[in-house]
C-alpha positions in Angstrom: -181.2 -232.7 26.6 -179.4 -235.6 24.5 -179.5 -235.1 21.0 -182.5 -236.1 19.0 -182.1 -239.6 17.1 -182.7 -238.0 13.4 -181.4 -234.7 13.9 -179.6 -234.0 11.1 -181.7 -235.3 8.8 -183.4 -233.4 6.5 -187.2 -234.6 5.1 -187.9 -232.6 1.5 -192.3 -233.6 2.0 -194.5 -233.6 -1.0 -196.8 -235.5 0.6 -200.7 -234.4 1.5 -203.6 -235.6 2.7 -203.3 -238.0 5.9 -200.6 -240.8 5.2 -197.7 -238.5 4.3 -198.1 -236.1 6.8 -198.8 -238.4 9.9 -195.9 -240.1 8.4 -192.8 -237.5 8.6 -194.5 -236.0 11.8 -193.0 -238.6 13.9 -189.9 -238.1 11.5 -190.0 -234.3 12.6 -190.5 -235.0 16.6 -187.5 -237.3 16.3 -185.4 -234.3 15.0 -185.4 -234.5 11.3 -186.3 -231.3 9.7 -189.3 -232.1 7.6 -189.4 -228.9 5.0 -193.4 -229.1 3.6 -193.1 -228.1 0.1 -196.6 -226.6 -0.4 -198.3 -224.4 -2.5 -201.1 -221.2 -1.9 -202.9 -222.6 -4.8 -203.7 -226.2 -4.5 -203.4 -226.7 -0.6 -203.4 -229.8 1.5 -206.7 -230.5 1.6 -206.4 -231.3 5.1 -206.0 -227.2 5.7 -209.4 -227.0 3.9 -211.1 -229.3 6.4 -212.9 -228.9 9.4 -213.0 -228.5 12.9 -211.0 -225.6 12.5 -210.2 -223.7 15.0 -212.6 -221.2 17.1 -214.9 -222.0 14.2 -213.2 -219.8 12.5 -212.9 -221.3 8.4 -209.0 -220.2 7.3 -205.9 -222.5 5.8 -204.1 -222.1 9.3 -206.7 -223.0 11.6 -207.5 -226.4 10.7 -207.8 -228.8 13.6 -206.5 -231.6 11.2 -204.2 -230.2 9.4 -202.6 -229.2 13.6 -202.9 -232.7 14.7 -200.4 -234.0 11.7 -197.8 -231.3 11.1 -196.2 -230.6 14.4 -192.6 -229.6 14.8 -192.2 -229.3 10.8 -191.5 -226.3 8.5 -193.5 -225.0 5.3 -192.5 -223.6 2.1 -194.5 -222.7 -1.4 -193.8 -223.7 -4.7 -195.9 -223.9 -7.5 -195.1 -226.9 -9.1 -196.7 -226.7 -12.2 -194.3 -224.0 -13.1 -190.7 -225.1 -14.4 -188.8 -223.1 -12.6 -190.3 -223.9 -9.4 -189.7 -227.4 -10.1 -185.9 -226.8 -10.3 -186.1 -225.3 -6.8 -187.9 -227.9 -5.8 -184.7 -229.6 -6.8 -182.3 -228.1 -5.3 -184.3 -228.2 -1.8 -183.9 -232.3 -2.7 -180.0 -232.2 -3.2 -180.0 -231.0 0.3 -181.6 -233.4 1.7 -181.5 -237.5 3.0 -185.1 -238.0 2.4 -188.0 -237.3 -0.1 -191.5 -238.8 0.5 -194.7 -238.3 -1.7 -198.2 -240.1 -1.8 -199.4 -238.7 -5.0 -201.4 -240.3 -7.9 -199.9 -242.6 -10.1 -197.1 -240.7 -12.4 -197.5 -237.3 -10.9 -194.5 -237.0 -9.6 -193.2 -238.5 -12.9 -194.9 -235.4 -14.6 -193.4 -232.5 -12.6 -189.9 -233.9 -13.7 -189.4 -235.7 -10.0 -189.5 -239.5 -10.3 -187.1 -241.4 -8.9 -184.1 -241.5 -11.3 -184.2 -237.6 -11.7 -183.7 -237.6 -7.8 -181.7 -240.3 -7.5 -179.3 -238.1 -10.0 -179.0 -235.4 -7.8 -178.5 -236.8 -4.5 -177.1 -240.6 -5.2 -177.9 -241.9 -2.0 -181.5 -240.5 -1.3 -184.0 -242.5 0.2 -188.0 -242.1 -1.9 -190.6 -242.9 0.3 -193.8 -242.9 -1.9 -197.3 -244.0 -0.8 -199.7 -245.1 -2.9 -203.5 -247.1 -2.6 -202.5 -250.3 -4.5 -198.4 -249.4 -5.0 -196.8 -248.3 -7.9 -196.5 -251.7 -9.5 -199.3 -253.7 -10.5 -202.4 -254.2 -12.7 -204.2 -251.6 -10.4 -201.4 -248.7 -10.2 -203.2 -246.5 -11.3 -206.8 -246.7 -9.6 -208.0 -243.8 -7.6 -209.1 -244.9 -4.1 -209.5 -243.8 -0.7 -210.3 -244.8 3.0 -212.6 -246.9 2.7 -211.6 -248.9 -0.4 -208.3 -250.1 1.5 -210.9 -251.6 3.8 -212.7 -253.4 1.2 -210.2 -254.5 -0.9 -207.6 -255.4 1.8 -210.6 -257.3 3.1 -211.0 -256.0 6.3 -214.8 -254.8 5.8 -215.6 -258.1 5.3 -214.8 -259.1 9.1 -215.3 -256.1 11.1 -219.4 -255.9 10.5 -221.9 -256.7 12.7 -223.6 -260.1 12.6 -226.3 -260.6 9.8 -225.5 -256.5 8.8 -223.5 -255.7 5.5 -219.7 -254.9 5.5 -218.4 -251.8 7.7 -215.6 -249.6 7.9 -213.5 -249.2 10.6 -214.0 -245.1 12.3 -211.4 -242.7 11.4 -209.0 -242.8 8.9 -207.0 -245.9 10.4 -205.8 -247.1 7.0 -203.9 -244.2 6.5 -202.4 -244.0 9.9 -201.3 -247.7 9.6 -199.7 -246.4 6.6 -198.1 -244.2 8.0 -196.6 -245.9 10.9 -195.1 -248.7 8.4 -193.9 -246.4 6.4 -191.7 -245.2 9.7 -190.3 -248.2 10.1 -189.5 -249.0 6.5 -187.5 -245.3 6.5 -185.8 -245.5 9.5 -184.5 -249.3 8.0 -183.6 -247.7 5.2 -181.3 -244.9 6.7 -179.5 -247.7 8.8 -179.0 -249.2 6.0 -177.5 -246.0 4.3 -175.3 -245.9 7.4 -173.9 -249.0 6.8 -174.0 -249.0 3.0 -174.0 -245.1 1.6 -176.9 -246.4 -0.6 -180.3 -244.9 -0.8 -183.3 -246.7 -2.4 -187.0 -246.5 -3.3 -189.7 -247.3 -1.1 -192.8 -247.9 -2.4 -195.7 -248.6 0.5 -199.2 -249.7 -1.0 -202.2 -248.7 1.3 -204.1 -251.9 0.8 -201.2 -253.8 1.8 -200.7 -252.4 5.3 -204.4 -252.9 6.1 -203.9 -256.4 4.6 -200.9 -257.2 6.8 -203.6 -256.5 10.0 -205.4 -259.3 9.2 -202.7 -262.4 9.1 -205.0 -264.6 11.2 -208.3 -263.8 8.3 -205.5 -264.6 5.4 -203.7 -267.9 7.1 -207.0 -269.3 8.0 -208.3 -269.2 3.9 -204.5 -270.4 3.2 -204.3 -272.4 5.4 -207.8 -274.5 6.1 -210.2 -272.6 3.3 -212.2 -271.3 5.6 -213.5 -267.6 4.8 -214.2 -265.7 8.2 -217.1 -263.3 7.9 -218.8 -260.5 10.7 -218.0 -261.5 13.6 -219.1 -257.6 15.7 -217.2 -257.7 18.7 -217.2 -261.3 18.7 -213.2 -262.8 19.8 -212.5 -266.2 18.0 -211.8 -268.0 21.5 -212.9 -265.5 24.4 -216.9 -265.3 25.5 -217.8 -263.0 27.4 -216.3 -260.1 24.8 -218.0 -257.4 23.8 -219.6 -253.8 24.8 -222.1 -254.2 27.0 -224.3 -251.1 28.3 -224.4 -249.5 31.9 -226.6 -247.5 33.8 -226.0 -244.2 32.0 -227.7 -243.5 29.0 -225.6 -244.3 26.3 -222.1 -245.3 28.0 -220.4 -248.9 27.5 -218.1 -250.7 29.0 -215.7 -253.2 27.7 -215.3 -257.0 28.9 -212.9 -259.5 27.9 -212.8 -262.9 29.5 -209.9 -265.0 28.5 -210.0 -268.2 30.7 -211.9 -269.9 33.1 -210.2 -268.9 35.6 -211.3 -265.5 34.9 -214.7 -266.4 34.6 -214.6 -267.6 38.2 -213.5 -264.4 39.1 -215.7 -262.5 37.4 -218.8 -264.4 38.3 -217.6 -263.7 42.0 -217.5 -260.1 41.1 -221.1 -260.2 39.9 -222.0 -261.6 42.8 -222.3 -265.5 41.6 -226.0 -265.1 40.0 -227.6 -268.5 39.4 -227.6 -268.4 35.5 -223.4 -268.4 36.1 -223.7 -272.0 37.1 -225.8 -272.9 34.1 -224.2 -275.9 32.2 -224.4 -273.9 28.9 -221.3 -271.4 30.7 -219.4 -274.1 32.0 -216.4 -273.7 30.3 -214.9 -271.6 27.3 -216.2 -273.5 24.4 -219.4 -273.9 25.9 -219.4 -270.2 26.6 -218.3 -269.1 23.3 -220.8 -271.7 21.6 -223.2 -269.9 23.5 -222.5 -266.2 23.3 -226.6 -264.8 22.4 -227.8 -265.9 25.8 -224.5 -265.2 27.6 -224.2 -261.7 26.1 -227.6 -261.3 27.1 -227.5 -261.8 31.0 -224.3 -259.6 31.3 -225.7 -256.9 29.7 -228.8 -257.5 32.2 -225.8 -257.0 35.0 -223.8 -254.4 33.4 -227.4 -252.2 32.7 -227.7 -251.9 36.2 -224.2 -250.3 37.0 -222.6 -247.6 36.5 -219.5 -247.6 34.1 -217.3 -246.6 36.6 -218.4 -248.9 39.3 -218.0 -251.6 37.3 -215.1 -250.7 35.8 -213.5 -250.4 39.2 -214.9 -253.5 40.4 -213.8 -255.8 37.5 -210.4 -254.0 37.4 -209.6 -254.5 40.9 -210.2 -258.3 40.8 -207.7 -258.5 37.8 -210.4 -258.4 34.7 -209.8 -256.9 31.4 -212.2 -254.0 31.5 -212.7 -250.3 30.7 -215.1 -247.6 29.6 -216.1 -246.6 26.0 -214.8 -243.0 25.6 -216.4 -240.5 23.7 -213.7 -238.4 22.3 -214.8 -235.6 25.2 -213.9 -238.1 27.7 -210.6 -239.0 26.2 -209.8 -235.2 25.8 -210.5 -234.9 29.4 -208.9 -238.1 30.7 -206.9 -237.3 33.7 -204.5 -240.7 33.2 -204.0 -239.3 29.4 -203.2 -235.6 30.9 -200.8 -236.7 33.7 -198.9 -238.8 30.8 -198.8 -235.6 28.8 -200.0 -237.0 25.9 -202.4 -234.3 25.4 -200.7 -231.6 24.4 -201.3 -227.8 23.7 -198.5 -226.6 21.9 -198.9 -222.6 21.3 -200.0 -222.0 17.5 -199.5 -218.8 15.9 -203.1 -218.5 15.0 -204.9 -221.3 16.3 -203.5 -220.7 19.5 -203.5 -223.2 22.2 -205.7 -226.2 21.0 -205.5 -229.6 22.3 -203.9 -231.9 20.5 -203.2 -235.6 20.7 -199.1 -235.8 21.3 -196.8 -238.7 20.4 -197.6 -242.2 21.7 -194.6 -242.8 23.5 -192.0 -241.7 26.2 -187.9 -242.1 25.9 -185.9 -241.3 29.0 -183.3 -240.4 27.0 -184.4 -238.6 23.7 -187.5 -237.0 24.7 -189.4 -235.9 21.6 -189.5 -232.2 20.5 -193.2 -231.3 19.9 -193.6 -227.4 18.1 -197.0 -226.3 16.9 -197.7 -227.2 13.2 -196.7 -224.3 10.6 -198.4 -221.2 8.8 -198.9 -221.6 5.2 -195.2 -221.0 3.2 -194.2 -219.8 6.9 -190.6 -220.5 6.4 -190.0 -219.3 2.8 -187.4 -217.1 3.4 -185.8 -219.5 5.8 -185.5 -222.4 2.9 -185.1 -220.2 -0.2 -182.7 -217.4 1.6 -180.9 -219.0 4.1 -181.1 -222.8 3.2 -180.7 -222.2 -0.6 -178.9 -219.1 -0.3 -181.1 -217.4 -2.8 -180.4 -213.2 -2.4 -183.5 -211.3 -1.6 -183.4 -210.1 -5.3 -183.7 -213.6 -6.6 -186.6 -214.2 -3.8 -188.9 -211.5 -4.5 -188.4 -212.0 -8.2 -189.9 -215.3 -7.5 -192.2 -214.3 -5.6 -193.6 -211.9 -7.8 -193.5 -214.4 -10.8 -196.1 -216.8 -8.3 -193.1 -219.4 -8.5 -192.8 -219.0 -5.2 -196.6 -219.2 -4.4 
């Protein structure tokens, strides 16, 4: 196998929580080695949190915690201890990268901002992630999730007609984090290649969410107009929405972009009279119209099943697909013969289904290793990487620096 693309880059990982750690995963499947600096007694709270695996409640067996930490290695430190911060240290000389979404000035307080680093290793790159940046009137606020989407102002266009403001399901603020914040490192280490510089990079949550919403922003900017709920409303395409099937409780998707696929996909409904009603007769009218026209499909859609349609409206070239449970998409056969459900073998979880990385190189073919045990490489990082003897190690240990 070719070589990884980041292998030989090493990824010292203070982060916790969701950002961070979906973050350096994909740093750590690319071939960096990502070193968790963690610590027995304030854990990731994502190794506190359910489903966790076989139902069985333990630090290791956290379905979360799994899904976000594959292919990386962990140590313990406890950081509020002086001498486990100078360890921390010297895990940082050795190493390209650093990356941290703590509260405002707590890495400050443990003795690690920036120009500490920066003094021991020059040319490192600081990734820290932050709700409203490290800069700012708001620096400091506490927030989570669901504040990014209310602040960036996403909530404000994602709720259901005439209903209050909603969030988006799952934690997609911090996974849009996380993916800019891949681009912006792997930027920054081509431009270390070029340059020998490192720098600071400071990604605020509320920002990311804010740059998914150009089109809400530009059309204030631009012509003052505020957008409000709009469901699963499109700003030009009618029909588009969920509409339900025969099954109790299963959906289907439908997205009609033109006439032209409106021709076809009143063909494919078998040209019912109300398609030649004047209020359908093109895509403004349509879309001026959407309460009746949502209406009537969902009359035709009720009466199918979600697969049947879904084959029929596919096979004459219209955008349309089920609404998955998460059972379905665990068991979806396209998603299986992709291999991007993946299994990997865990040391105590054993071998749980996980989702696997989004995308296949013919060349540089991810690595994907199960996520690791609680301080599971200590001796690795403090023995062999930092060549402490097995004195200094269990002196440590037995002082709960290394804990």
């Amino acid at each position: 196998m070719s070589q990884l693309p980041l292998e030989g880059i090493r990824v010292a990982d203070f982060s916790w929580v969701i950002t961070g750690p979906y973050f350096t995963q994909w740093l750590a499947v690319m071939g960096a080695e990502v070193i968790r600096i963690e610590s027995n007694e304030h854990t990731d709270i994502n190794r506190r949190l359910p489903p966790f695996a076989d139902g069985i409640m333990d630090v290791n067996r956290s379905g979360l915690w799994n899904g976000l930490n594959l292919s990386k290695k962990s140590c313990t430190l406890d950081l509020t201890k002086r001498e486990a911060v100078e360890t921390a240290k010297r895990i940082v000389s050795l190493s390209d990268v650093v990356v941290e979404n703590f509260g405002y000035g707590m890495m400050e307080r443990f003795g690690l901002g920036y120009p500490e680093l920066r003094e021991l290793k020059p040319d490192l790159i600081l990734v820290s992630s932050s709700g409203f940046g490290k800069t700012g009137p708001l620096k400091a606020f506490t927030a989570y999730n669901e504040e990014f989407y209310t602040y960036a102002g996403l909530a404000s266009i994602t709720g259901q007609l005439g209903g209050p403001p909603a969030y988006i399901g799952g934690i997609w603020a911090d996974h849009v984090t996380g993916t800019h914040l891949t681009i912006a490192v792997l930027a920054a280490l081509y431009h270390r290649s070029k340059t020998g510089e490192g720098q600071y990079i400071d990604m605020a949550m509320t920002e990311a969410v804010m740059a998914q919403i150009p089109e809400a922003i530009m059309d204030y900017t631009m012509n003052q107009r505020v957008r409000s709920f709009a469901g699963n409303r499109d700003d030009t395409m009618a029909p588009h929405g969920c509409y339900p099937c025969l099954e109790e409780d299963t959906w289907i998707a439908i997205a009609i972009a033109s006439d032209e696929d409106w021709d076809v996909f009143c063909h494919a409904m078998g040209s019912p009279q109300w398609t030649k009603d004047e209020r359908f007769a093109d895509g403004l009218s349509r879309w001026q119209n959407q309460d009746d026209l949502d209406r009537l499909v969902g009359e035709w859609t009720s009466t199918h099943y979600v697969s049947e349609i879904t084959e029929i409206l596919q096979q004459a070239g219209i955008a349309a697909g089920p609404s998955f449970t998460p059972e379905q998409v665990a068991n979806d056969p396209h998603l299986i013969e992709r291999g991007f459900l993946i299994a990997p073998q865990h040391l105590e979880s054993g071998n749980k289904v996980l989702a696997g990385v989004p995308w296949k190189m013919s060349a540089t073919l991810p690595t994907v290793d199960p996520s690791p045990l609680l301080g599971q490489h200590n001796e690795y990082v403090f023995c062999e990487l930092l060549g402490m003897s097995d004195q200094e190690f269990a002196q440590l240990v037995a002082a709960g620096i290394i804990r």
